[in-house]
C-alpha positions, 0 to 999 in steps of 0.5 A: 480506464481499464481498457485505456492500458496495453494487454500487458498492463491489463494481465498484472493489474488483473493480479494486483501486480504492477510494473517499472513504466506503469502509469499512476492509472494502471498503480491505482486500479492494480492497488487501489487509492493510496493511504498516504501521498508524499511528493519529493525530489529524486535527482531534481525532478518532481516525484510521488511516492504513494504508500500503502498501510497494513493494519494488524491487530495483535492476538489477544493477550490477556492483559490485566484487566481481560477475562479470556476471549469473552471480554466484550469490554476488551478493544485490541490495539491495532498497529499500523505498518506501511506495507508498500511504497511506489514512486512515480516520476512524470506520472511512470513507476520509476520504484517498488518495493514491498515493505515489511513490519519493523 
């Protein structure tokens, strides 16, 4: 699949990068399977947005029933943002947009 994208394609997948135009290939290779896919309908024709979570799991902060860092019974919560978003139409990068954490 790889060698299938243009040098150009190649050098940003290479750096986790992608581009307006880029195939859905290329978007996958570049970042990986998305956590989430949602198809909608931008000005009447059939899109994709693919989205990308980033899991955070807070410091400890010695809630009351924590006895410090030691606490093996102390499971922290994780929080869950979506991080990126990419939409495609006709199987092209038409919008990208890094997202950050409310």
């Amino acid at each position: 699949m790889y060698q299938s994208l243009s040098p150009r394609d190649q050098a940003l997948v290479s750096q986790g990068q992608i581009r307006p135009g880029m195939s859905m290939d290329a978007v996958w290779l570049a970042r990986g399977k998305p956590d989430q896919k949602i198809p909608n309908n931008m000005d009447g024709r059939a899109t994709e947005t693919w989205v990308y979570l980033r899991y955070e799991t807070p410091p400890s902060y010695g809630g009351p029933y924590s006895y410090g860092p030691f606490d093996w019974s102390y499971i922290p919560p994780k929080f869950v943002h979506p991080s990126r978003g990419v939409t495609f139409a006709n199987g092209r990068v038409v919008f990208f947009r890094y997202l950050t954490p409310p």
